[in-house]
C-alpha positions as CSV (number, residue, x, y, z in Angstrom):
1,X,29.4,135.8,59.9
2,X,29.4,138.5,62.5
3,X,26.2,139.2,64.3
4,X,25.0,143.0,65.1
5,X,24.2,144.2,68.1
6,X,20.2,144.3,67.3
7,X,20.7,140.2,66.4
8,X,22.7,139.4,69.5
9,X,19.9,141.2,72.0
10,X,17.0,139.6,70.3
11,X,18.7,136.4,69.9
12,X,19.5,136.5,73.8
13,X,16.4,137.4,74.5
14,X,14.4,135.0,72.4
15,X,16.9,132.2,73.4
16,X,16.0,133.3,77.8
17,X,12.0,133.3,76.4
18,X,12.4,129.8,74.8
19,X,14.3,128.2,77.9
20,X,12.0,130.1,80.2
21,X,8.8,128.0,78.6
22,X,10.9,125.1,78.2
23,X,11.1,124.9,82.0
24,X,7.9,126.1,83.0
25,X,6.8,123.3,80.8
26,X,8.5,120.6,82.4
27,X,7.9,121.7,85.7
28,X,4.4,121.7,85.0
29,X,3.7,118.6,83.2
30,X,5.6,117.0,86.1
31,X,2.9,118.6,88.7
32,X,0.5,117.4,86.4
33,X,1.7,114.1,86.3
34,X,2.4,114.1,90.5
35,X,-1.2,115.2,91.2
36,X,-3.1,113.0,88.3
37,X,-1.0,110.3,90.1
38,X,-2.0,111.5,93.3
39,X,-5.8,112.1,92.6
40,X,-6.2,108.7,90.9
41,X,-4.7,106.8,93.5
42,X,-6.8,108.2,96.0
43,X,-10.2,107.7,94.0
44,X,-8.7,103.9,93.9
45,X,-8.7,103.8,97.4
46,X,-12.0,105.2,98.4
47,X,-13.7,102.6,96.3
48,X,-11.3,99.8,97.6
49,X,-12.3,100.6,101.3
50,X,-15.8,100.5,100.0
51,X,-15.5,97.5,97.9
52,X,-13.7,95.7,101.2
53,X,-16.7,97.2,103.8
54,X,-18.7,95.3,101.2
55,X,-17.4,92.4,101.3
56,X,-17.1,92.4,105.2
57,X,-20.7,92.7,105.4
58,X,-21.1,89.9,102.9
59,X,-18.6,87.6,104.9
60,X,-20.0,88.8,108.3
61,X,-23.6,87.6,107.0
62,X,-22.6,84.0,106.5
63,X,-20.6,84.3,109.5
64,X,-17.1,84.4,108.8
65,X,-17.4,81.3,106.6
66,X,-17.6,82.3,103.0
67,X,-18.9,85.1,100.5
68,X,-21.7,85.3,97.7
69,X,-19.8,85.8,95.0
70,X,-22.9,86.8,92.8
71,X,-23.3,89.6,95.4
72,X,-20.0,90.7,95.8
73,X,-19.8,90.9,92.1
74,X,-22.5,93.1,91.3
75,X,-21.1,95.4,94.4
76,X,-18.1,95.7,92.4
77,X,-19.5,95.6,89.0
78,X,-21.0,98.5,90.0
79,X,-18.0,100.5,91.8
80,X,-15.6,99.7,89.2
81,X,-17.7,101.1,86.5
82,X,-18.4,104.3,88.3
83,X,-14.6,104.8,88.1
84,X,-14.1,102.7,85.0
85,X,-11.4,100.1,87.1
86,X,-11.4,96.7,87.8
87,X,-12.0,95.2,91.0
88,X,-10.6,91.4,92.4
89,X,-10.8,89.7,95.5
90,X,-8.3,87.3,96.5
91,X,-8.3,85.0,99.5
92,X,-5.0,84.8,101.8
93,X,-2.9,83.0,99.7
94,X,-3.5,85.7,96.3
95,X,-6.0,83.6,94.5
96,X,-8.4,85.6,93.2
97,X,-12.0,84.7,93.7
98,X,-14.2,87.5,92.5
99,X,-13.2,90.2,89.5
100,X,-15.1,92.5,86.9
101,X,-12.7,91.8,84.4
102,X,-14.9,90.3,81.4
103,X,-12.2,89.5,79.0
104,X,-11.7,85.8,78.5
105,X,-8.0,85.6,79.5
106,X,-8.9,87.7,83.0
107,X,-4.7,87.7,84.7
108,X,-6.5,87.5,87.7
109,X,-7.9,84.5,87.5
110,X,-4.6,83.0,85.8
111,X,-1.9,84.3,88.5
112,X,-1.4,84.5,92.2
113,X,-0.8,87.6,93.0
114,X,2.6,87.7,94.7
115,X,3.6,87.1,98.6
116,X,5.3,90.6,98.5
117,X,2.3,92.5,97.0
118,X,0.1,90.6,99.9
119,X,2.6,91.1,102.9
120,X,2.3,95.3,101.5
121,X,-1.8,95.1,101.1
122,X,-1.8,93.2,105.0
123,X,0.0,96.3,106.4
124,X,-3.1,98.9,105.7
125,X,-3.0,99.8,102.0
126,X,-0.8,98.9,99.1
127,X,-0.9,101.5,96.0
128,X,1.9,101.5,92.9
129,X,2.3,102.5,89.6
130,X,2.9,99.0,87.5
131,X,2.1,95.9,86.4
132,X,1.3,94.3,89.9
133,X,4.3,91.7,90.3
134,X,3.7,91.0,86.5
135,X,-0.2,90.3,86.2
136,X,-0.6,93.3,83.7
137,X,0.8,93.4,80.7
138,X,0.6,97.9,80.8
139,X,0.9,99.6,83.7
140,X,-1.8,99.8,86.0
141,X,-2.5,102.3,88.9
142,X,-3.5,99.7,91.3
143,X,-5.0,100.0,95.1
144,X,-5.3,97.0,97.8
145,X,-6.5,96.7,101.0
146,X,-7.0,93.7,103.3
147,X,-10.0,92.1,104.5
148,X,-10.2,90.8,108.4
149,X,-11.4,87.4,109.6
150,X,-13.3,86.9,112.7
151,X,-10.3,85.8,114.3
152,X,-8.3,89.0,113.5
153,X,-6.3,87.4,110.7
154,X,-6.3,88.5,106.9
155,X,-9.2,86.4,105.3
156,X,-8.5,88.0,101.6
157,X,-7.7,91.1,99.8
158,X,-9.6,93.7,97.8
159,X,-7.8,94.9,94.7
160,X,-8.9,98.2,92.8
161,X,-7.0,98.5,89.5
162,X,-7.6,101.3,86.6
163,X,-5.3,101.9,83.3
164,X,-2.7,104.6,83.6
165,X,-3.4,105.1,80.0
166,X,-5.4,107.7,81.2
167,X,-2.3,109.5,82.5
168,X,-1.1,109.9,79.1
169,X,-4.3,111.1,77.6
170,X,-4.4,113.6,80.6
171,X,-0.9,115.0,79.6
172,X,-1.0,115.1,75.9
173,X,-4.1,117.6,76.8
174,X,-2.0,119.4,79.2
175,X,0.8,119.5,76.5
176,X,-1.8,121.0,73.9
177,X,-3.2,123.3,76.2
178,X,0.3,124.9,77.2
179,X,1.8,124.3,73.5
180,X,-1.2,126.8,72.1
181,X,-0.9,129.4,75.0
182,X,3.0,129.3,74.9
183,X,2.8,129.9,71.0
184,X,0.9,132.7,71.4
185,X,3.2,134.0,73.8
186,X,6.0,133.1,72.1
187,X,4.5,135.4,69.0
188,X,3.5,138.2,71.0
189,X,7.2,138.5,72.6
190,X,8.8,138.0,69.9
191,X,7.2,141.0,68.3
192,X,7.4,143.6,71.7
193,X,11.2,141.8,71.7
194,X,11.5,142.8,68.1
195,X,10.3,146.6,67.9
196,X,12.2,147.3,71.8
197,X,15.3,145.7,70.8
198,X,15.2,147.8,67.4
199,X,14.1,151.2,69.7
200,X,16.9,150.8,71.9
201,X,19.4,150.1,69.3
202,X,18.3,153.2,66.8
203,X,20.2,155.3,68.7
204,X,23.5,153.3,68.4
205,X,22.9,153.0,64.6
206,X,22.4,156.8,64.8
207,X,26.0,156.9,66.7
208,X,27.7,154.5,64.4
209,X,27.1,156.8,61.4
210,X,27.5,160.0,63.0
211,X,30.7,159.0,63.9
212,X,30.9,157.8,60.2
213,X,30.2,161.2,59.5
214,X,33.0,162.6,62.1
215,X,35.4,160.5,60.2
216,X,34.5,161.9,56.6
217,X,35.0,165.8,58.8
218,X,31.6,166.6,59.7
219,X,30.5,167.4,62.8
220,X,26.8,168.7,62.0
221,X,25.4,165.2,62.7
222,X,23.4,164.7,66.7
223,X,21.7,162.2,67.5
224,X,18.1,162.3,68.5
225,X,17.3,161.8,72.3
226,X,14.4,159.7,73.0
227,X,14.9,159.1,76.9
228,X,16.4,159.8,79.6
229,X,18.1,156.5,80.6
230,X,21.4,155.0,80.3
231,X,21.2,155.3,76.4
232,X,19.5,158.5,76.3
233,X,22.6,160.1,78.8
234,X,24.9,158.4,76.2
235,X,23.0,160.4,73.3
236,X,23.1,163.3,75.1
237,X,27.4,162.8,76.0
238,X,27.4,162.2,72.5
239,X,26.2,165.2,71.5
240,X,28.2,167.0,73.5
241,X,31.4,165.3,72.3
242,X,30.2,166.3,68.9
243,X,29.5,170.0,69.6
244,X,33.0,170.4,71.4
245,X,35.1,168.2,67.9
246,X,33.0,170.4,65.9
247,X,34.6,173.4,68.2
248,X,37.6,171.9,68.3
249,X,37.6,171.6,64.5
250,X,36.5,175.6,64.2
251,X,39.2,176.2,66.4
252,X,42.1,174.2,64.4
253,X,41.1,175.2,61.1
254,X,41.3,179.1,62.5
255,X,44.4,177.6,64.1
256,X,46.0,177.1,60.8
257,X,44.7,180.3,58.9
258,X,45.7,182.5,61.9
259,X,49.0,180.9,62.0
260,X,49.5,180.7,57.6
261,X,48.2,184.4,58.0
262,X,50.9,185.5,60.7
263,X,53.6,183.3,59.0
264,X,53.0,184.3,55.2
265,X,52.8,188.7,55.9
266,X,56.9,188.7,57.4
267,X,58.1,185.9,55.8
268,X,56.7,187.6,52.1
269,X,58.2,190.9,53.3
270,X,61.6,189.5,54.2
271,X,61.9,188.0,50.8
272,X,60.8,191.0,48.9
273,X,63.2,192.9,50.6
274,X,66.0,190.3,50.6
275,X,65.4,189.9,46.9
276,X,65.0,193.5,45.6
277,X,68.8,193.8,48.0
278,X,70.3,190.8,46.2
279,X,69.2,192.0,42.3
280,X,69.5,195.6,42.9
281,X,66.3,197.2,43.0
282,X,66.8,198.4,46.3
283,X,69.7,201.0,45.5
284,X,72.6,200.7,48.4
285,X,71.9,204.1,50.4
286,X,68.8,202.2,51.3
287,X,69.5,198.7,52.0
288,X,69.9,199.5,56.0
289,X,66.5,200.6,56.0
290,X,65.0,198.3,54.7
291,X,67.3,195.8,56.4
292,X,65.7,196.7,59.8
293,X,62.7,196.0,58.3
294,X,63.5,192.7,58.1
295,X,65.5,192.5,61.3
296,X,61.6,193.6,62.9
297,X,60.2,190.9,60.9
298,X,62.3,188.1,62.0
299,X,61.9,189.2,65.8
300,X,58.2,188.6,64.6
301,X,58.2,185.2,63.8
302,X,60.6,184.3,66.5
303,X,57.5,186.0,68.6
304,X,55.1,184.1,66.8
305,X,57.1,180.6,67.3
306,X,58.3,181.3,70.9
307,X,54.4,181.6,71.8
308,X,53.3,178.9,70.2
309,X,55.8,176.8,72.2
310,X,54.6,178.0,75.3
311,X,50.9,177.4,74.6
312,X,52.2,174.1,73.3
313,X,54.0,173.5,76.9
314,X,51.0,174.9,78.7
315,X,48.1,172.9,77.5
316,X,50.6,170.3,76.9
317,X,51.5,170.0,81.1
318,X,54.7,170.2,80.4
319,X,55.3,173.9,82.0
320,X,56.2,173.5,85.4
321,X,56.4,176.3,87.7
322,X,58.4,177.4,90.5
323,X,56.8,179.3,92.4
324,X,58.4,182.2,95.2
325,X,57.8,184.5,97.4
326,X,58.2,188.0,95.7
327,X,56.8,191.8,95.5
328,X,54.4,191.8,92.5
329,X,54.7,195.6,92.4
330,X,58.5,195.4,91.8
331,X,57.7,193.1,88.5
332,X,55.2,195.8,87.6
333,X,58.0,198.5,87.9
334,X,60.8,197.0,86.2
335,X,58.0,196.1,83.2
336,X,56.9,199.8,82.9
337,X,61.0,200.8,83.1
338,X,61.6,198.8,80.1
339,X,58.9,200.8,78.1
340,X,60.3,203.8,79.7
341,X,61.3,205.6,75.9
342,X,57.4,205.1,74.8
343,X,55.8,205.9,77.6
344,X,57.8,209.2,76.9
345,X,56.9,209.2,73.6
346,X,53.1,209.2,74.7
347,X,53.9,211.7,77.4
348,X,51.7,209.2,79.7
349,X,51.0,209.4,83.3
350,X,52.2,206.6,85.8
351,X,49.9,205.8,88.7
352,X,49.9,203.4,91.5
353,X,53.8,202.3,91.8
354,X,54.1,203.9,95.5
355,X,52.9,200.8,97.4
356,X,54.3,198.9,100.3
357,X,55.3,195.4,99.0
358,X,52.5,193.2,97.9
359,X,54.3,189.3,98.2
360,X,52.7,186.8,96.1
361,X,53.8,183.1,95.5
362,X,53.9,182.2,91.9
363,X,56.5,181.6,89.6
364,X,58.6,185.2,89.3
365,X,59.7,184.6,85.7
366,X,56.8,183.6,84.4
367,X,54.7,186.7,85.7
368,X,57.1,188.8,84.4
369,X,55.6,187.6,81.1
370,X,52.1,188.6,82.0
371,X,52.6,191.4,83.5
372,X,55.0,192.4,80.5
373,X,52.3,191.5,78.0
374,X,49.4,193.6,79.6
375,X,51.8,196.1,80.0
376,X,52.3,196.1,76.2
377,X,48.7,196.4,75.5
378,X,48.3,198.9,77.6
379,X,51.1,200.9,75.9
380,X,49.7,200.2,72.8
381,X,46.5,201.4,73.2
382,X,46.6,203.6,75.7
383,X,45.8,207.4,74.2
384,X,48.5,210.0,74.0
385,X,48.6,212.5,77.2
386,X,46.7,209.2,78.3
387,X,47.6,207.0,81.6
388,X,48.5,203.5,83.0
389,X,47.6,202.7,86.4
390,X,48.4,199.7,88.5
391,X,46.1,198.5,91.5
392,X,46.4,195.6,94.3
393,X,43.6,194.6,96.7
394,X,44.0,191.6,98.9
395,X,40.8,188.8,99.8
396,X,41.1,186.2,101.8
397,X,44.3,184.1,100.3
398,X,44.2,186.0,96.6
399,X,46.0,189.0,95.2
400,X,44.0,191.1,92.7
401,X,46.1,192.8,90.2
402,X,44.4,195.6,87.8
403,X,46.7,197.4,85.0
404,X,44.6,200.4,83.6
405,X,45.1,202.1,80.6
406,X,42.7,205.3,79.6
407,X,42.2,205.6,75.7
408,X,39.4,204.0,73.7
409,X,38.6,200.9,75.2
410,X,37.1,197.5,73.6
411,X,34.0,197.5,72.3
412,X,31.4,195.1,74.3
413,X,30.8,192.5,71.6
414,X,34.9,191.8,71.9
415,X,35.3,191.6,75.7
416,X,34.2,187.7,75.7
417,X,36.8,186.8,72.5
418,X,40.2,189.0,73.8
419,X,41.5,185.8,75.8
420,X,41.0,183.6,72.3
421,X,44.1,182.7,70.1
422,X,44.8,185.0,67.6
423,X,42.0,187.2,68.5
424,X,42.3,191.4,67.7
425,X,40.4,193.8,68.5
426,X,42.1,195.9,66.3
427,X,40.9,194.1,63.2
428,X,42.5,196.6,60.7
429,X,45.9,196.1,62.2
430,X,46.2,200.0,62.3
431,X,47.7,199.9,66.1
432,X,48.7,196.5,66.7
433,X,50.6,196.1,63.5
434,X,53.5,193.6,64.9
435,X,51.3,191.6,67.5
436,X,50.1,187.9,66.7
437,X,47.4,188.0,69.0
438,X,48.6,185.1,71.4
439,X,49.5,187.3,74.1
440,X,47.0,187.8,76.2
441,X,46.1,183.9,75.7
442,X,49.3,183.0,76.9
443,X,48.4,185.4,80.0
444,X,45.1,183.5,81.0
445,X,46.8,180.2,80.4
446,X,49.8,181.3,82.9
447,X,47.7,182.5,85.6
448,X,45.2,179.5,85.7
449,X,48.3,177.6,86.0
450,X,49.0,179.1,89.3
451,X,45.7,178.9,90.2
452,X,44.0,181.8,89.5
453,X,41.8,184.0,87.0
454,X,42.1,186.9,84.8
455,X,39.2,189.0,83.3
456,X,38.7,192.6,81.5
457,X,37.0,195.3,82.2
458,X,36.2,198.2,79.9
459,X,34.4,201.7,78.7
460,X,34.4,202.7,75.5
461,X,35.8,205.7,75.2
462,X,37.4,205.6,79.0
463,X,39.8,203.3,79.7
464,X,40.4,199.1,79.8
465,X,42.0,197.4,82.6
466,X,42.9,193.8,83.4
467,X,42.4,191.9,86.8
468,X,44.3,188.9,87.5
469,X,44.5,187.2,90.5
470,X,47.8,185.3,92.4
471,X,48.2,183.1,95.6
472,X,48.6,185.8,98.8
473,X,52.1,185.1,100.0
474,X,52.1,184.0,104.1
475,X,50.6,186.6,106.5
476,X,53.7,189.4,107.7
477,X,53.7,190.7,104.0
478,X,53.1,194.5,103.1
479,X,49.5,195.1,102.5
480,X,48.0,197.2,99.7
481,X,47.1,201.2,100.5
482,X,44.5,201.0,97.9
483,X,42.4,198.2,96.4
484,X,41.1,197.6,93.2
485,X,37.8,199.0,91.9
């Protein structure tokens, strides 16, 4: 079975938790059992150095000859029950003489306590952990110390011995103490675990079925941002990759329309006419007519198509440039010479051609195109008697090139859409009737690919006029006489 996210985390982090205490409890039940050790032995050997300096004082009183027993034994009758041990003396050889054990079997009495354990004890002080060379059954914490002779040899020993039963006792209270308090840590972090695991995973739930909704097509969904951290920044990308599909979606569904639209008006006309030719509604006297007609409507859609390639190429990267030194006015002549039998028509006004060269480096063949289609729209809606001006001003590296056309202008609320696919401002078609509205899209995406911008500027009413700007070819060139309002 696959495990979620939100299991995963908490089982991580309940799994670190668990080991964490699991540790800490061994390390501290093994400080426990150091210092217990530790603290007992040393009790041991206060009261052995006390029990010996009592039986030196004993054996000093009958000088160096023997001990009272009686008195030594109520010495250490009463030392060994202030710590609850037993207490022996043994002479040189590990027979024991005097001991507070009252059992009936007393090991003391029946075993010698071993040469090794004595040669330890003669040294200073002998302490272990054990069974004392195999007098005790259990394991004993047991202390000895030696006691001197007048003549500086080892007259006996004094051995303090106490149960390390007492150890265990001591732990399993450690081990209930920490088991409780760990339990109720364990509980209470489990539960912060549980509701900040769920928190921080909410917003990847919320992800998982917006994206669930992106897949079904919509892109209404966001996801609610909590914080400002790593998963909040992810909430907040994520919006933002929804707004721009949901854009992206607008866009391609318009797209479509716009292209369905532009595809369905000449193709429906060139088979209405091609029909009424072919079955004789259109008597013979007029079939040239309407023949050109259709000859008009196919240079449309080859229009329509031969755009859509080049936006295709362009946002595609595959439209390379190559660019050249060249006079920008000279395209802008030869452009305005090809619509030399409308401009008649028009009776316009040319301005701004008598300029020294202005050299720019961009791709000559490819700002023929822009120039050619702001020179269209300019033609188009320029106003009869009307003019067209061309403009150059030079900053820094740039060339700034402004066509101006008087006549009515673009309204305000359609100055931020004109560079959009598809996009008219003459929404009733009455001007613009053979346009598709890619061209000035294809202009913008031309001149950003040589590294520069393009924006309108218009008065209703007045005039409209287009500023786009080029690389400046090396310094030498012409220079413009006038610049660019």
């Amino acid at each position: 079975m696959q495990k979620n996210l939100f299991t995963k985390w908490f089982s991580i982090c309940a799994s670190i938790i668990l080991a964490s205490i699991l540790v800490l409890g061994l390390i501290l039940l093994a400080f426990a059992t150091r210092y217990f050790k530790m603290d007992k032995l040393k009790v041991l050997s206060r009261y052995a150095n006390q029990a010996a300096a009592l039986t030196v004082l004993d054996y000093q009183s009958y000088d160096y000859q023997y001990v009272n027993q009686n008195t030594i034994y109520t010495g250490f009758s009463i030392l060994g029950e202030a710590i609850e041990a037993t207490i022996f003396l043994t002479d040189s050889t590990g027979k024991t003489l005097v001991c507070t054990d009252k059992t009936e079997e007393c090991p003391h009495v029946q075993y010698l306590v071993p040469e090794g354990i004595l040669a330890q004890a003669q040294q200073g002080k002998y302490q272990e952990t054990g069974k004392l060379g195999g007098i005790y059954k259990n394991s004993m914490y047991t202390v000895g110390v030696p006691i001197p002779a007048q003549d500086g040899q080892t007259a006996g020993y004094v051995f303090v011995s106490s149960s390390a039963e007492a150890l265990t006792f001591f732990l399993i209270e450690i081990f209930n103490m920490f088991a409780i308090s760990s339990l109720t840590i364990i509980v209470i972090a489990f539960i912060v675990i549980y509701f900040v695991t769920a928190r921080m995973v909410r917003p990847l739930r919320d992800m998982l079925r917006a994206t669930k909704s992106f897949s079904d097509g919509d892109f209404s969904v966001r996801v609610p941002v909590q914080s400002y951290d790593e998963i909040g920044q992810l909430a907040i990308a994520f919006n933002n990759m929804a707004g721009s599909l949901a854009s992206l979606e607008s866009v391609r569904r318009s797209f479509v329309a716009n292209v369905s639209h532009e595809l369905k008006t000449p193709m429906t006309t060139i088979a209405g006419f091609i029909d009424g030719i072919l079955d004789g509604t259109i008597p013979p006297e007029k079939q040239d007519h309407y023949l050109r007609i259709v000859s008009e409507e196919v240079k449309r859609l080859a229009r329509l198509v031969r755009s859509m390639l080049n936006i295709a190429k362009i946002e595609a990267g595959e439209m390379s440039i190559k660019p050249s030194d060249f006079d920008i006015n000279e395209v802008v002549c030869q452009v305005i010479f090809s619509f030399e039998q409308k401009i008649d028509e028009k009776k316009l006004e040319i301005r701004g051609l008598d300029v020294d060269k202005i050299m720019v480096t961009a791709d000559p063949d490819l700002m023929h195109q822009v120039v050619y289609n702001l020179m269209d729209n300019a033609v188009k809606f320029v106003n009869e008697g009307g003019y067209i001006e061309a403009t150059y001003a030079r900053k820094e590296d740039m060339v700034f090139t402004t066509i101006r056309n008087s006549g009515p202008g673009i309204a305000k609320e359609d100055l931020s859409k004109i560079f959009e696919r598809f996009y008219k401002s003459d929404k009733s078609r009455s001007v613009d009737k053979n346009g598709v509205g890619l061209g000035l899209h294809i202009v913008r995406s031309i001149v950003k690919l040589h590294g520069g911008e393009i924006f309108v500027r218009s008065e209703e009413g007045e005039y409209c006029e287009f500023v786009f700007s080029l690389p400046a070819a090396p310094e030498g060139t012409a220079h413009p006489k006038r610049k660019a309002e």
